[in-house]
N, C-alpha and C positions, 0 to 999 in steps of 0.2 A: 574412531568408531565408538561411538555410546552403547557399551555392550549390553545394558540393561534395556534398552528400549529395542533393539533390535531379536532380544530375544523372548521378550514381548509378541511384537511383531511375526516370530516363527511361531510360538504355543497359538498364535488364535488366528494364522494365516488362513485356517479350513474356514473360519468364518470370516473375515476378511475380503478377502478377494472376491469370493462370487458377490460378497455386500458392495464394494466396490465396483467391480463391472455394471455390476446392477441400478448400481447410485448414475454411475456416467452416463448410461443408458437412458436413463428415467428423469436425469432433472430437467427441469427447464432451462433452453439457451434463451436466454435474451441480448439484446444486440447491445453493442457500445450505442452512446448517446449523439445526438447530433444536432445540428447547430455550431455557432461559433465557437471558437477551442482558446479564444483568446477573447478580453473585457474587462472593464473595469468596475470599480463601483465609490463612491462620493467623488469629491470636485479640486479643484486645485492644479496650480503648475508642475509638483514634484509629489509622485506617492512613490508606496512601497509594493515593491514589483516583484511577482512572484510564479515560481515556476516549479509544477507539480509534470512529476514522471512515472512510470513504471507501467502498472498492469492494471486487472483488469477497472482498480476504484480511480485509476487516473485516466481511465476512457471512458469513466460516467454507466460502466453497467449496474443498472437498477435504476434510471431516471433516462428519462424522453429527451432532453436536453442538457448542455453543459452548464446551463447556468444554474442546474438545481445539483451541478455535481460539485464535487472536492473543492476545486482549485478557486470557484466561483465562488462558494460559500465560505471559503478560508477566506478569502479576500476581502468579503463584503465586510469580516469578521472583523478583520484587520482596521478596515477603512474605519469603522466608528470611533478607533484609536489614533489610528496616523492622520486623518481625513482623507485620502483619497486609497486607494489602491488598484495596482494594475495584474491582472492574472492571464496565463497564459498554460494549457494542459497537456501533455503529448503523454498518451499510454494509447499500451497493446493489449486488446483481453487477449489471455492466455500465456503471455511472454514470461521466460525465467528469466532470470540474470545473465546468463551468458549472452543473449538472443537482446535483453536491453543496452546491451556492451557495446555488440556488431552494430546496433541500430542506431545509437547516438557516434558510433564511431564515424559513421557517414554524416554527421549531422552537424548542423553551426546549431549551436544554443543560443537561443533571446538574450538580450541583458536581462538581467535580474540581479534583485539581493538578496535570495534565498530560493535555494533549492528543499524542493521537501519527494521526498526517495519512499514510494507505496510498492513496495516490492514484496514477495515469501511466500505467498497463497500456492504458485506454481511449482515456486521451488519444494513446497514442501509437500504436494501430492506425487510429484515427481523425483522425491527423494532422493534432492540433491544432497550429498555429504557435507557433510558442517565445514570440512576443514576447505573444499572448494568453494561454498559458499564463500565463504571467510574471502580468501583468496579473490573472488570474483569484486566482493564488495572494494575491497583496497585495489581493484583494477577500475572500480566506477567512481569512487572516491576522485583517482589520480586523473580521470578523464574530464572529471568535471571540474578540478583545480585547473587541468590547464587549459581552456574555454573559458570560463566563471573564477578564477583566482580571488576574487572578494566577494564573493557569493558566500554565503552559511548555508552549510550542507544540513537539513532536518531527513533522521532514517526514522519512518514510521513505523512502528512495532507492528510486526507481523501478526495480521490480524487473528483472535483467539476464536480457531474454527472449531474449538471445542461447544462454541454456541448457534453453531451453524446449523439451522434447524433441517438444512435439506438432508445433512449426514445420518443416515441409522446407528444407533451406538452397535458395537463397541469401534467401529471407524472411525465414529467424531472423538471419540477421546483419544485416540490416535495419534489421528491427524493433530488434535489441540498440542498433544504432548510434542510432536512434530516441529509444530509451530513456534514450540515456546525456545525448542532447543534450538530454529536457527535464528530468532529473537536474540538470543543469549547472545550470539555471535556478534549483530548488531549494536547490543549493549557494548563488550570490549571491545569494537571497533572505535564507538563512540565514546569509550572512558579514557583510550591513549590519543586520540587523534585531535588536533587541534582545529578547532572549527568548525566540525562535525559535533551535532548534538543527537541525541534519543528521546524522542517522542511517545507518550505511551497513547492507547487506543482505548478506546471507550468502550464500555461492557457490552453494550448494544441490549441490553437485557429483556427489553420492550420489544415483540414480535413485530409492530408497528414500525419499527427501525428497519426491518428489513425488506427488501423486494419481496417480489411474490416468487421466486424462486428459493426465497430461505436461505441466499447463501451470500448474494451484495447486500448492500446501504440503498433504503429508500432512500427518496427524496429528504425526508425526516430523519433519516441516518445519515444522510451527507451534511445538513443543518449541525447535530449532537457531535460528530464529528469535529465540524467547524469551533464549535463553542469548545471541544474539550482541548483540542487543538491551541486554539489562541492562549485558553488559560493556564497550559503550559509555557507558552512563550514569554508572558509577563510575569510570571509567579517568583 
């Protein structure tokens, strides 16, 4: 238990909670994206093949189509490096981690040579505890070793909803602080585990970056995304 953020959380529950009902209430749903969930992008017999999971920014919410989402723009990202690349996307808007666990547990995974893990937005409005998060991640970790055993697992830092314009403060700073706590978890995951890396996320600082619900990646945020994305991977 993070005793200081949960007691936090008690001094300014009276404001809190009815902000929160109120926000669920009030934002905009917009639908996952559609179109093809798999694509590639440059030319060639052999690319690098890629496979984005999780929640709601690997189902393409805030864009009309998969190809202006994550997985497409990582790829295309990719391709100007490797020359070709192949992408493939499976997310749930809404999903925690325990619920992406069940759902790949029924599932064969693509080939690919790199997984990249868009998870913590649900877990952290739904206040999952750090140390089951923890726990949940080394359960998706091990699922996806034994499917993908030479796959590179990429955890993308749970995005910082402390700039999430649909939130009214004091719940965006909240939640931010939220986020960052089960981030953390992702970092040590990612500092003892062999193969598994940590991705950071882009500031998104420009309004323009995000959907018109204030809370996904436009089009132009799945783009900024992509670019910051890549130039971690080569750095």
């Amino acid at each position: 238990m993070h005793v200081p953020f949960w007691l936090t959380v008690a001094a300014l529950s009276p404001a809190i909670v009815p902000l929160a009902a109120y926000t669920r209430r009030t934002t905009l749903r917009l639908p996952e994206a559609s179109g093809d969930s798999s694509g590639e992008w440059g030319s060639g017999l052999q690319g690098f093949r890629l496979l984005v999971i999780g929640e709601s920014t690997a189902a393409g919410v805030g864009v009309t189509d998969h190809q202006q989402g994550l997985a497409s723009q990582l790829a295309k990202q990719l391709a100007r490096r490797t020359g070709k690349a192949t992408w493939q996307t499976l997310g749930t808007n809404g999903i925690r981690m325990a619920g992406l666990i069940e759902k790949l547990g029924t599932s064969t995974l693509p080939d690919c040579d790199a997984v990249f893990v868009s998870m913590g937005v649900n877990d952290t409005t739904g206040l999952t505890p750090r140390r089951q998060y923890y726990r949940q991640l080394e359960q998706l970790i091990a699922l996806l070793r034994n499917q993908r055993p030479e796959a590179t697992i990429y955890l993308l830092a749970v995005p910082p909803m402390h700039r999430f314009s649909a939130l009214p403060a004091p719940l965006r700073q909240i939640l931010g602080w939220r986020a960052r706590l089960l981030d953390d978890q992702q970092h040590r995951l990612a500092a003892t585990t062999p193969g598994v890396c940590h991705l950071g996320y882009p500031p998104l600082d420009d309004p323009s970056l995000l959907a018109e619900d204030g809370y996904h990646p436009s089009a132009t945020g799945y783009q900024a995304m992509a670019v910051a994305l890549n130039a971690q991977l080569f750095s």
